[in-house]
PDB file of N, CA, C and O in Angstrom:
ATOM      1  N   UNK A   1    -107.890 -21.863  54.017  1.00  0.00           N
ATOM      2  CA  UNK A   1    -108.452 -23.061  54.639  1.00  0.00           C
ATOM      3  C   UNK A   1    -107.543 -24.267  54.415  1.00  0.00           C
ATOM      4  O   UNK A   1    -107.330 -25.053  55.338  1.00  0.00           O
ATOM      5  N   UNK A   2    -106.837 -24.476  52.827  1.00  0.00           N
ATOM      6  CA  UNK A   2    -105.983 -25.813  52.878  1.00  0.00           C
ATOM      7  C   UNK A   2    -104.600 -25.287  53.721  1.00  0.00           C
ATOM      8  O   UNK A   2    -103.979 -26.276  54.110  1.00  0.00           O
ATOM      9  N   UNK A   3    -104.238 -24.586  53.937  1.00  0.00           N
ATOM     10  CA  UNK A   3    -103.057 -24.252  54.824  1.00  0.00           C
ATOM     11  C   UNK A   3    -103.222 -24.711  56.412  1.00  0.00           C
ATOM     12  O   UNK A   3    -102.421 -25.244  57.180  1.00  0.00           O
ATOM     13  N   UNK A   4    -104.646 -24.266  56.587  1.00  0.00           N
ATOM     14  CA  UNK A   4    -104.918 -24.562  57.920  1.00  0.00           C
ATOM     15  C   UNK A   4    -104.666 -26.395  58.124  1.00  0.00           C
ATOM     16  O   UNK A   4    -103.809 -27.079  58.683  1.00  0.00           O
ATOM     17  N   UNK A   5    -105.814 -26.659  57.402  1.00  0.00           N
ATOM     18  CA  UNK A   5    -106.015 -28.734  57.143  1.00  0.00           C
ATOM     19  C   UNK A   5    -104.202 -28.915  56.988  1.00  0.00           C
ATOM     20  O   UNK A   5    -103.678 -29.681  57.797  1.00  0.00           O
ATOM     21  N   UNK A   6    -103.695 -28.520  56.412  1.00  0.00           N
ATOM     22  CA  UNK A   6    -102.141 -28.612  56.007  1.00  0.00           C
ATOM     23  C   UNK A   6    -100.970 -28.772  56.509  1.00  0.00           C
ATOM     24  O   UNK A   6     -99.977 -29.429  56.197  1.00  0.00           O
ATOM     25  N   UNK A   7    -101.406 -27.652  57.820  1.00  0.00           N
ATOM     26  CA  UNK A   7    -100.140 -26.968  58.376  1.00  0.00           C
ATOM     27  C   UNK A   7     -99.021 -27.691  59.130  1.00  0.00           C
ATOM     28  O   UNK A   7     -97.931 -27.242  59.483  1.00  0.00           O
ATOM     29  N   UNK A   8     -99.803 -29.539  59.380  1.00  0.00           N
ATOM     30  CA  UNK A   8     -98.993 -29.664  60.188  1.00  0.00           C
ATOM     31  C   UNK A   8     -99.217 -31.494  59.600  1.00  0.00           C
ATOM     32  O   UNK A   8     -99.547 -32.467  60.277  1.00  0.00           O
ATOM     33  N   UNK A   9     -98.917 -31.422  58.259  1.00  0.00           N
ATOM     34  CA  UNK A   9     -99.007 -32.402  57.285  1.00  0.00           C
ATOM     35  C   UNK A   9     -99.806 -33.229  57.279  1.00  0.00           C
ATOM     36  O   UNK A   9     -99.705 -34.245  56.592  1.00  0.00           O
ATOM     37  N   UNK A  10    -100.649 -33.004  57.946  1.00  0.00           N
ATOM     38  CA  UNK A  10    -102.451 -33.570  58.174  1.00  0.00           C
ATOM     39  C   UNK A  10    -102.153 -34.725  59.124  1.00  0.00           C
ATOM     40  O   UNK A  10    -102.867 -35.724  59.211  1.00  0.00           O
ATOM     41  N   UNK A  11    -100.832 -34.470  59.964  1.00  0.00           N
ATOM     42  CA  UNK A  11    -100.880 -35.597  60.981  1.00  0.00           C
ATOM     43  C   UNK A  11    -101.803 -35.715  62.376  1.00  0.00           C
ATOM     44  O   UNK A  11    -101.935 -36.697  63.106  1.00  0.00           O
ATOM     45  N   UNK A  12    -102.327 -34.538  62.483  1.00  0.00           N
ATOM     46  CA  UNK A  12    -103.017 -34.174  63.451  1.00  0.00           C
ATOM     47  C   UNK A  12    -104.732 -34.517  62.598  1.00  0.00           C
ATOM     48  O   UNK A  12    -105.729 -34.509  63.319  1.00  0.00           O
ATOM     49  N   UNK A  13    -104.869 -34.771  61.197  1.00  0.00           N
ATOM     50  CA  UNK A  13    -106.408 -35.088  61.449  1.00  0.00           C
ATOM     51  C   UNK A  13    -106.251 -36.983  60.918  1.00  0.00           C
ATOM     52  O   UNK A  13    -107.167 -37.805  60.961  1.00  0.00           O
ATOM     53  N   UNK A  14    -104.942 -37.212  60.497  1.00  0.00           N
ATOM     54  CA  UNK A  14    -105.041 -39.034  60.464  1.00  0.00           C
ATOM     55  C   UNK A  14    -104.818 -39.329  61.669  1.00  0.00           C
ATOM     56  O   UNK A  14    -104.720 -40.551  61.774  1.00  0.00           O
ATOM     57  N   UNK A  15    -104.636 -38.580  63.043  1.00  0.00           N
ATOM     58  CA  UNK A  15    -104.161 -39.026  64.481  1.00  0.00           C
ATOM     59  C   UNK A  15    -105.881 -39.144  64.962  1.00  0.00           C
ATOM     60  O   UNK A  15    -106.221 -40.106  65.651  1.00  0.00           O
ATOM     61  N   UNK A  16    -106.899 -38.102  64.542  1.00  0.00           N
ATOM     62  CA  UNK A  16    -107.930 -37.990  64.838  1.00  0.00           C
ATOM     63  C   UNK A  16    -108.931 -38.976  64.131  1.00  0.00           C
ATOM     64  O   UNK A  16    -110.041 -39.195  64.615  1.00  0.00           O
ATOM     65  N   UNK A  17    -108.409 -39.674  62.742  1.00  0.00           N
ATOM     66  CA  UNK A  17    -109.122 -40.366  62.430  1.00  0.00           C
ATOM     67  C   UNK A  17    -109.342 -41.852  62.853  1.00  0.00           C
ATOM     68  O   UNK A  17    -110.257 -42.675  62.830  1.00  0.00           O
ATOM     69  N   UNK A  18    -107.938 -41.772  63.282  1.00  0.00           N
ATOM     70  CA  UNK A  18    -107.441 -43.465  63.351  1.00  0.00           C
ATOM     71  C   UNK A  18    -108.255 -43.701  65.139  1.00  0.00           C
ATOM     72  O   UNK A  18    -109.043 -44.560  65.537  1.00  0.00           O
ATOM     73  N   UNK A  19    -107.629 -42.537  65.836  1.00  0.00           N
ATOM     74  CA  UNK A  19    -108.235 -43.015  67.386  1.00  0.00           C
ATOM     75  C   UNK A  19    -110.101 -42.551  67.311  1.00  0.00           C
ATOM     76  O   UNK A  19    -110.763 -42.670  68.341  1.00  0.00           O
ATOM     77  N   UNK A  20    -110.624 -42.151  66.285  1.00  0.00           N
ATOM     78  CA  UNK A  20    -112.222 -42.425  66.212  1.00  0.00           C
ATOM     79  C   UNK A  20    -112.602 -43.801  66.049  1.00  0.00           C
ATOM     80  O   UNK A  20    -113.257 -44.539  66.785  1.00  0.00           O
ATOM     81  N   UNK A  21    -112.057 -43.996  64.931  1.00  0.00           N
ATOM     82  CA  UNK A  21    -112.254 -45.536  64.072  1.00  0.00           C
ATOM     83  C   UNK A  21    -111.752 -46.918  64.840  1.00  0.00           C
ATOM     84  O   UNK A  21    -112.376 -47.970  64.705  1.00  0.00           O
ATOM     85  N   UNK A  22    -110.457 -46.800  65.732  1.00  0.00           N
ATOM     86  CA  UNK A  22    -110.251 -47.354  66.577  1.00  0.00           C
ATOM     87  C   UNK A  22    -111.253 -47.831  67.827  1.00  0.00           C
ATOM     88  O   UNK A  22    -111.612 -48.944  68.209  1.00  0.00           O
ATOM     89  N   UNK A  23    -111.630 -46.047  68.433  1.00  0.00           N
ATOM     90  CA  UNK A  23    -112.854 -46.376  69.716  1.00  0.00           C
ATOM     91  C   UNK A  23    -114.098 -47.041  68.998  1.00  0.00           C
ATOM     92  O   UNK A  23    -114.902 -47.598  69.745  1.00  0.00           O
ATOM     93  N   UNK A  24    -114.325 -47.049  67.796  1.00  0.00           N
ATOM     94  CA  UNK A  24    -115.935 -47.076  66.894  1.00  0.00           C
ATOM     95  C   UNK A  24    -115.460 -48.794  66.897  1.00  0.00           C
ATOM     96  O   UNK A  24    -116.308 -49.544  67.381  1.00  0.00           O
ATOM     97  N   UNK A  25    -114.560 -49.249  66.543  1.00  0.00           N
ATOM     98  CA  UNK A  25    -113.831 -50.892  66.916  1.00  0.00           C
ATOM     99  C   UNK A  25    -114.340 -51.548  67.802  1.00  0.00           C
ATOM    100  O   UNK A  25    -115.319 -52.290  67.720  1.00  0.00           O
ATOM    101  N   UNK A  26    -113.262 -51.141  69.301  1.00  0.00           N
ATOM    102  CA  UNK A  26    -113.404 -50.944  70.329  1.00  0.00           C
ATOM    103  C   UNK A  26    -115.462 -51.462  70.865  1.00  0.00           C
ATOM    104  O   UNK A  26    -115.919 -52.425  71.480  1.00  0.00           O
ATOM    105  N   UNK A  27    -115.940 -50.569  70.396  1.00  0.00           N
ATOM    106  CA  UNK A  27    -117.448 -50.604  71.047  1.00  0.00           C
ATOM    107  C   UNK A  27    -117.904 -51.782  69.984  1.00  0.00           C
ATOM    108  O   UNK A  27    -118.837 -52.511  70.320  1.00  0.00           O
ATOM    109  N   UNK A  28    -117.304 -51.969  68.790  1.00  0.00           N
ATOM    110  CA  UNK A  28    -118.088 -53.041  68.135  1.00  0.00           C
ATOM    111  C   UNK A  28    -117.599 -54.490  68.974  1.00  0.00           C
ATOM    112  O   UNK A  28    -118.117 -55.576  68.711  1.00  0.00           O
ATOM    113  N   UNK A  29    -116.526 -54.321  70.019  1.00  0.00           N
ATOM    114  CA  UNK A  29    -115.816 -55.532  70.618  1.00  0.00           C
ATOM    115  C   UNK A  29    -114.715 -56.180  69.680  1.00  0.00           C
ATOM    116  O   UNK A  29    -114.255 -57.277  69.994  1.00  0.00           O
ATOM    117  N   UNK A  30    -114.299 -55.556  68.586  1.00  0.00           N
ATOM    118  CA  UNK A  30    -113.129 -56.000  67.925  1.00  0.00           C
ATOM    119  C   UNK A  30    -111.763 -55.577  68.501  1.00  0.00           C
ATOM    120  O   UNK A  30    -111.416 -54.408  68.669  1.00  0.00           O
ATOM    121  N   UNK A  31    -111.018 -56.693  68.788  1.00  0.00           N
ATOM    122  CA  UNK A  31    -109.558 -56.054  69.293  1.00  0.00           C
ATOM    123  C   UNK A  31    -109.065 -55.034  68.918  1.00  0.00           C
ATOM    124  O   UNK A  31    -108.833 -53.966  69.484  1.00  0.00           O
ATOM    125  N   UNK A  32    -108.829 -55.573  67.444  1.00  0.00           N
ATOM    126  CA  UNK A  32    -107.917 -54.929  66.880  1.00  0.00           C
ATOM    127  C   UNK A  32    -108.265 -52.792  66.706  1.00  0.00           C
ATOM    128  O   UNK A  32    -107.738 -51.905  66.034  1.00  0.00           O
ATOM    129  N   UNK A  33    -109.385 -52.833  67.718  1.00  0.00           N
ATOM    130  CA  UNK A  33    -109.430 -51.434  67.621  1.00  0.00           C
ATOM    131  C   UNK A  33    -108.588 -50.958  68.977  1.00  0.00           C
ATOM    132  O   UNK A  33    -108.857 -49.777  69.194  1.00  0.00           O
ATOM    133  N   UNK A  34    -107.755 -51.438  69.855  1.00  0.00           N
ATOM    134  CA  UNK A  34    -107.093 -51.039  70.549  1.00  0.00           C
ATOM    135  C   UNK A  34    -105.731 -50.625  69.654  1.00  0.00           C
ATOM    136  O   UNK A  34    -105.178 -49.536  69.497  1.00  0.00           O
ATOM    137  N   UNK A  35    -105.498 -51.663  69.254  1.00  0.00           N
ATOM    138  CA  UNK A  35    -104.242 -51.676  67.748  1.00  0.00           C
ATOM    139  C   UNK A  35    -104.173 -50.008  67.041  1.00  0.00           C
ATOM    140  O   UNK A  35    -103.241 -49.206  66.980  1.00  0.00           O
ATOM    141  N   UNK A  36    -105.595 -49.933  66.569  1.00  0.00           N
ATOM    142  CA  UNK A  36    -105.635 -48.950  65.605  1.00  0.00           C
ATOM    143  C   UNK A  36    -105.584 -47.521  66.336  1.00  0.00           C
ATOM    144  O   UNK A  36    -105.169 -46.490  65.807  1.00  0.00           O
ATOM    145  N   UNK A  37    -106.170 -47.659  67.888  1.00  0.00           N
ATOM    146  CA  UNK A  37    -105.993 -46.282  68.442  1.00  0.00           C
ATOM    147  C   UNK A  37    -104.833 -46.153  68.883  1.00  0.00           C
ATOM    148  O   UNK A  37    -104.478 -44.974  68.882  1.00  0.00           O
ATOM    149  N   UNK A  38    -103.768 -47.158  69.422  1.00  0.00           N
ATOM    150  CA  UNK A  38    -102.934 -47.508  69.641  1.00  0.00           C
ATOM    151  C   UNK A  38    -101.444 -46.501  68.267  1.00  0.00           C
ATOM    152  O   UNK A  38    -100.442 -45.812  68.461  1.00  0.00           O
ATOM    153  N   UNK A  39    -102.142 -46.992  67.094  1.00  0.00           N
ATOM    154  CA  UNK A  39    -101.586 -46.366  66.193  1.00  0.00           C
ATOM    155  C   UNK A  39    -101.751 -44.688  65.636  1.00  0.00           C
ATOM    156  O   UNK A  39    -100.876 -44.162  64.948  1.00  0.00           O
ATOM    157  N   UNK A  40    -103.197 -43.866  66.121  1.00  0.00           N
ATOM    158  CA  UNK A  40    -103.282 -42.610  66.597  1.00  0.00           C
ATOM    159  C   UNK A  40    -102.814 -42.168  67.316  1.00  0.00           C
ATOM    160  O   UNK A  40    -102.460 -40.995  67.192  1.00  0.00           O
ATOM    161  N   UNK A  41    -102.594 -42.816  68.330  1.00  0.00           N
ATOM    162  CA  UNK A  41    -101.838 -42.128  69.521  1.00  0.00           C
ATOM    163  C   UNK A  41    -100.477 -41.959  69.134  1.00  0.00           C
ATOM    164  O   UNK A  41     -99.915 -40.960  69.585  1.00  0.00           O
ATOM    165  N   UNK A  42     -99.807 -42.746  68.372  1.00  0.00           N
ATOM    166  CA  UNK A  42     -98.467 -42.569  67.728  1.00  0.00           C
ATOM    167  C   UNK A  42     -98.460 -41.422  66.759  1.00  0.00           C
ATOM    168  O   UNK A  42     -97.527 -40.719  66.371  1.00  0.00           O
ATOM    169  N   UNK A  43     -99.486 -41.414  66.526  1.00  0.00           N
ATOM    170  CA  UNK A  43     -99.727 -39.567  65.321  1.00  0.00           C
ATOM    171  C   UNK A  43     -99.610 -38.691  66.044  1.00  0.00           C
ATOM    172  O   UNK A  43     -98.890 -37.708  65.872  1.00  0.00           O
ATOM    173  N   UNK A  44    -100.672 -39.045  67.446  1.00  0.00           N
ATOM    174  CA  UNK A  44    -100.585 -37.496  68.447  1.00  0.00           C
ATOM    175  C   UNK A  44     -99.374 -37.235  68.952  1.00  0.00           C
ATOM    176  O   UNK A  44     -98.864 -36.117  69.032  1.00  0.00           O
ATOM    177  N   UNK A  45     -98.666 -38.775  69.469  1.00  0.00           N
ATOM    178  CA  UNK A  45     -97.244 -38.105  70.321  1.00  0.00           C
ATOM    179  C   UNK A  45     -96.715 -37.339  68.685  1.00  0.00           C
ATOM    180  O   UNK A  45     -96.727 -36.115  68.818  1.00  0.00           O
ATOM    181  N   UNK A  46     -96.432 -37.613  67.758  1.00  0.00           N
ATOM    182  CA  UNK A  46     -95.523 -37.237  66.645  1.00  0.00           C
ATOM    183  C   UNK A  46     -96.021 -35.714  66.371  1.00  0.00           C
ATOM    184  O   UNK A  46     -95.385 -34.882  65.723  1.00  0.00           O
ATOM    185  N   UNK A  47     -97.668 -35.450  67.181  1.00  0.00           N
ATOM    186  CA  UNK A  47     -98.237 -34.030  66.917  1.00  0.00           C
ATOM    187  C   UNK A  47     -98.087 -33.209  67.609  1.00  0.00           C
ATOM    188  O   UNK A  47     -98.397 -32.027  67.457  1.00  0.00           O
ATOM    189  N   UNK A  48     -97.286 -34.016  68.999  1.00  0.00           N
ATOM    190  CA  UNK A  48     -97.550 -33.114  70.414  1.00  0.00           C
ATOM    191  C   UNK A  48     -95.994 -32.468  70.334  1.00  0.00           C
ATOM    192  O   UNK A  48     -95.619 -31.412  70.844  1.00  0.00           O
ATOM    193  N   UNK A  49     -95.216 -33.408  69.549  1.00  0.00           N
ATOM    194  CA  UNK A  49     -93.670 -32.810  69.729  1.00  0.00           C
ATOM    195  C   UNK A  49     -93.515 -32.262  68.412  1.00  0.00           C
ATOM    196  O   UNK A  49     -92.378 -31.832  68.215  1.00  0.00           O
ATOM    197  N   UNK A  50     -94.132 -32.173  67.669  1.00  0.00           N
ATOM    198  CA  UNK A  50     -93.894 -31.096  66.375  1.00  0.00           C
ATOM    199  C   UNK A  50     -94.754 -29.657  66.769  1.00  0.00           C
ATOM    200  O   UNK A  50     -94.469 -28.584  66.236  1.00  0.00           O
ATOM    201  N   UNK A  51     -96.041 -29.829  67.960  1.00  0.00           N
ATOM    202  CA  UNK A  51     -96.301 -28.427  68.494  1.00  0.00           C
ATOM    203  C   UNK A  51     -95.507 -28.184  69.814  1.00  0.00           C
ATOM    204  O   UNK A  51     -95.815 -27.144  70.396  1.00  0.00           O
ATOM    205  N   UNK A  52     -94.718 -28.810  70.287  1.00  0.00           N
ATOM    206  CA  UNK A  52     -94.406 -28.990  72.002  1.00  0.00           C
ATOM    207  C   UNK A  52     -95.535 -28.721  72.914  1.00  0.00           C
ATOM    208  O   UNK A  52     -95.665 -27.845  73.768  1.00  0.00           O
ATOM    209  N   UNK A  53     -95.930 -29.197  72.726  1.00  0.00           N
ATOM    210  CA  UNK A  53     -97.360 -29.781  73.446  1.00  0.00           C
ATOM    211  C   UNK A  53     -96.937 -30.934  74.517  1.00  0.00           C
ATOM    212  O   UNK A  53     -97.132 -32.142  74.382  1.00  0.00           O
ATOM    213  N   UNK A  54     -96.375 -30.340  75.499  1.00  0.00           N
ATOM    214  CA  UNK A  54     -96.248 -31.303  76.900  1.00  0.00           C
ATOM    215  C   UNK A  54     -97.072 -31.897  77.127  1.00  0.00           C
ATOM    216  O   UNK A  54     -96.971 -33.124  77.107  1.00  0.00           O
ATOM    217  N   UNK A  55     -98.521 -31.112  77.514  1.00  0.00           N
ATOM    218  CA  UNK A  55     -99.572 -32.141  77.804  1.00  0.00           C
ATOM    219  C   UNK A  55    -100.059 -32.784  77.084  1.00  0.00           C
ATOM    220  O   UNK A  55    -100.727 -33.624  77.687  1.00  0.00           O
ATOM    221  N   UNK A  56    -100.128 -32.904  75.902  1.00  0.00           N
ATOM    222  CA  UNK A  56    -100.169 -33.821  74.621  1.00  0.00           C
ATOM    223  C   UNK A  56     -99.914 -34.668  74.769  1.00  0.00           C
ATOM    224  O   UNK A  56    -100.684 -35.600  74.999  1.00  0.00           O
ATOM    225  N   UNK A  57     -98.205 -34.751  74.677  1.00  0.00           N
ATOM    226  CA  UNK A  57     -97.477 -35.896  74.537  1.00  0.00           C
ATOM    227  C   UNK A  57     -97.647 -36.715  75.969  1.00  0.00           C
ATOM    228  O   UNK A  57     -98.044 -37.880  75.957  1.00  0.00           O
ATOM    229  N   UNK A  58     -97.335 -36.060  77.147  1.00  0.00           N
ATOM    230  CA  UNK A  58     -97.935 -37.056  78.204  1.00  0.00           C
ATOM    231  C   UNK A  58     -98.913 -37.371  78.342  1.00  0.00           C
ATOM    232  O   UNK A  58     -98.951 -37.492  79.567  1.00  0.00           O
ATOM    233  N   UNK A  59     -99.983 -37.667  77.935  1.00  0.00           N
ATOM    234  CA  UNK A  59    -100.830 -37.804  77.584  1.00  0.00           C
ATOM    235  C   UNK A  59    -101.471 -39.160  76.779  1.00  0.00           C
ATOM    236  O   UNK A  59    -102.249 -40.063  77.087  1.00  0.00           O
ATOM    237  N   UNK A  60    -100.597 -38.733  75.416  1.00  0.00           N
ATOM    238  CA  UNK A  60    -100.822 -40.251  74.554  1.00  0.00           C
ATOM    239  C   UNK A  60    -100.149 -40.832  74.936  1.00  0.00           C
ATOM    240  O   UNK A  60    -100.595 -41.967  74.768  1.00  0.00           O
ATOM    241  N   UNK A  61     -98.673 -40.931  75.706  1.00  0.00           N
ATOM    242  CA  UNK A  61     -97.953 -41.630  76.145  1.00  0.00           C
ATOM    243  C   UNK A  61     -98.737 -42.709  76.779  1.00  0.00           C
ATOM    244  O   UNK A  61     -98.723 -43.890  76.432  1.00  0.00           O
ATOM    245  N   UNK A  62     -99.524 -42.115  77.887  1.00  0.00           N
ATOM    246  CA  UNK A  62    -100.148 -42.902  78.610  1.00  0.00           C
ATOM    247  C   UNK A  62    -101.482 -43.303  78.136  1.00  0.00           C
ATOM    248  O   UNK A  62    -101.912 -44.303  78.710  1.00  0.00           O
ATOM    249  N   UNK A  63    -102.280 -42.772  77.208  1.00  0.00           N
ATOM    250  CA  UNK A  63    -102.916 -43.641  76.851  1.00  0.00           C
ATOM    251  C   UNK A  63    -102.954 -44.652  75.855  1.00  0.00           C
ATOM    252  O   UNK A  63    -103.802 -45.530  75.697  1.00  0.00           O
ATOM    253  N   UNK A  64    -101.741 -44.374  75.088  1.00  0.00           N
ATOM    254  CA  UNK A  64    -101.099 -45.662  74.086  1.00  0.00           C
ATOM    255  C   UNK A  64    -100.235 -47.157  74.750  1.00  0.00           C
ATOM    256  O   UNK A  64     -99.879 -48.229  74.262  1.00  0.00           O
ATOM    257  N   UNK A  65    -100.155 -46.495  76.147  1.00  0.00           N
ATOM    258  CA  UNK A  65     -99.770 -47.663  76.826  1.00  0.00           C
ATOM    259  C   UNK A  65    -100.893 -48.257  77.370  1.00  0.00           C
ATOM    260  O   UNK A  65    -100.807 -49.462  77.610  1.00  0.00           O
ATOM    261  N   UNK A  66    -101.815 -47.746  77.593  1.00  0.00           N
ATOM    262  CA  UNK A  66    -103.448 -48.335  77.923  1.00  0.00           C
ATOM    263  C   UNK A  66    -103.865 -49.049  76.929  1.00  0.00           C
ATOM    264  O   UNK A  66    -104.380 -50.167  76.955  1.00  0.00           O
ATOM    265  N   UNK A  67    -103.663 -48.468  76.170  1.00  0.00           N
ATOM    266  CA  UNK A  67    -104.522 -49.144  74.852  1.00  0.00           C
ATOM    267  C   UNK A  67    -103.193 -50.465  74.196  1.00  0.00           C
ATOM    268  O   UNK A  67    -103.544 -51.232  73.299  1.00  0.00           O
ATOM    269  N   UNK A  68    -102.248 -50.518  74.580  1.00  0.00           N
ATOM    270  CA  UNK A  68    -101.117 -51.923  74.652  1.00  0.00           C
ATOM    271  C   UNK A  68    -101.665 -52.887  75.514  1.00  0.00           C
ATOM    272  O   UNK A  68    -101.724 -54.065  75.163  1.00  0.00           O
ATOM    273  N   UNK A  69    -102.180 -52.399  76.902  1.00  0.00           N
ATOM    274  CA  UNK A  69    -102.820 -53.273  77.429  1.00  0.00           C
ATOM    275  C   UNK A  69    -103.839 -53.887  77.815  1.00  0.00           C
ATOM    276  O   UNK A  69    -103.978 -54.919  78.471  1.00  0.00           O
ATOM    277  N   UNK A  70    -104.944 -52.778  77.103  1.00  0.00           N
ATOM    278  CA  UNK A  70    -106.150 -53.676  76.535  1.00  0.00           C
ATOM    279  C   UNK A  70    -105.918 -54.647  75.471  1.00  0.00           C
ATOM    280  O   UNK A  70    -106.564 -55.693  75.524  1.00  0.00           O
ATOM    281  N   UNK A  71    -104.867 -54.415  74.248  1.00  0.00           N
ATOM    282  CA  UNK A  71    -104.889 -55.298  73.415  1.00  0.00           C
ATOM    283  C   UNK A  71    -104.342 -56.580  73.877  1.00  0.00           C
ATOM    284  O   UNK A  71    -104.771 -57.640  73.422  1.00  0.00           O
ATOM    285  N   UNK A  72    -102.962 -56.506  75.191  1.00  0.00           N
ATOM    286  CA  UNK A  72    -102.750 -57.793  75.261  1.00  0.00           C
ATOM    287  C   UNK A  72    -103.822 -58.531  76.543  1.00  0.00           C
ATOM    288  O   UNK A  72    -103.638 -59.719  76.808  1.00  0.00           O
ATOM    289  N   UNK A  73    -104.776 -57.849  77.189  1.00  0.00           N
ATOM    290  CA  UNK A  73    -105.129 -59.066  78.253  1.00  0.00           C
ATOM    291  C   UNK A  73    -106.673 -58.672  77.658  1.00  0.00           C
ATOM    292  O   UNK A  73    -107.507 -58.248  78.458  1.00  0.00           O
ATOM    293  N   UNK A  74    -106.945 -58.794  76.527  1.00  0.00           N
ATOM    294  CA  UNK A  74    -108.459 -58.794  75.725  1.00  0.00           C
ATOM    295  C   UNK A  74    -108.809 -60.029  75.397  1.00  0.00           C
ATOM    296  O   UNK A  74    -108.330 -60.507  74.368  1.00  0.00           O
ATOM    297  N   UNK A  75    -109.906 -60.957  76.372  1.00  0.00           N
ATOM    298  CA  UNK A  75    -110.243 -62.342  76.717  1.00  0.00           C
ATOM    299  C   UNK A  75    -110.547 -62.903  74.975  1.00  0.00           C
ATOM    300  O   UNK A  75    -111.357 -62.439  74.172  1.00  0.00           O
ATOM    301  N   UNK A  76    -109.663 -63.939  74.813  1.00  0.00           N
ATOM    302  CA  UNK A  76    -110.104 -64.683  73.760  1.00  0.00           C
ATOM    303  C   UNK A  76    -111.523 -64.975  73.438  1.00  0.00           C
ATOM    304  O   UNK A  76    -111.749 -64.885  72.231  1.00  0.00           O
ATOM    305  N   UNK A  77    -112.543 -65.297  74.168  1.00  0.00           N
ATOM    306  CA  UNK A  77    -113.812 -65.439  74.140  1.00  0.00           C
ATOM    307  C   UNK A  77    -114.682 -64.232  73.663  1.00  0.00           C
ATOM    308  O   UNK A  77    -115.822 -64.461  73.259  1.00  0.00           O
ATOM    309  N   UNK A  78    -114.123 -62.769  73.697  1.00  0.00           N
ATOM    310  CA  UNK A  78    -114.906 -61.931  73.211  1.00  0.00           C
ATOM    311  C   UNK A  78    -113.935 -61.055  71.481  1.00  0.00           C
ATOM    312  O   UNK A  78    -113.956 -59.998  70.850  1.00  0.00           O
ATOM    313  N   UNK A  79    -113.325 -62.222  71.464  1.00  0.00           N
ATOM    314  CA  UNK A  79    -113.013 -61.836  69.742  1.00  0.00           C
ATOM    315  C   UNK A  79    -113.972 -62.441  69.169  1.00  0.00           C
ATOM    316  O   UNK A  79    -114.641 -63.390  69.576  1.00  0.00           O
ATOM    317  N   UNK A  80    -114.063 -61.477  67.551  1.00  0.00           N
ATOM    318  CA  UNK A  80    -115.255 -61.825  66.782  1.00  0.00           C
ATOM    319  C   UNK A  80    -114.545 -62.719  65.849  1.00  0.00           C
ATOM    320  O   UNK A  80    -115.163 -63.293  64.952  1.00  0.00           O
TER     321      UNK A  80
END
């Protein structure tokens, strides 16, 4: 079982933690949870090319660039 959690230096479950905790942000209306999924998605691309996982990596590509641009046009009026 720790080989499994292991195998792939647990970048694949801090990629899973950060873009939960990020969206859980996100719905509270805090920016900075675009930031933080923003920063999962940088785990997944780093997970998708250590499995070659094409659709992976295109994938977070594009949704880490989504989540760049929710953080920059996110209306001053709905920060906490």
């Amino acid at each position: 079982m720790l080989t499994i959690l292991t195998q792939h230096y647990g970048i694949d479950i801090l990629a899973m933690l950060l873009t939960f905790w990020g969206i859980y942000w996100i719905g509270d209306k805090r920016r900075n949870g675009f930031a933080l999924t923003f920063l999962g998605n940088c785990f997944w691309i780093i997970f998708a090319i250590m499995t070659q996982g094409i659709a992976l990596l295109f994938t977070n590509i594009v949704i880490a660039m989504l989540n760049l641009r929710g953080y920059l046009k996110w209306e001053k009026n709905l920060v906490r």
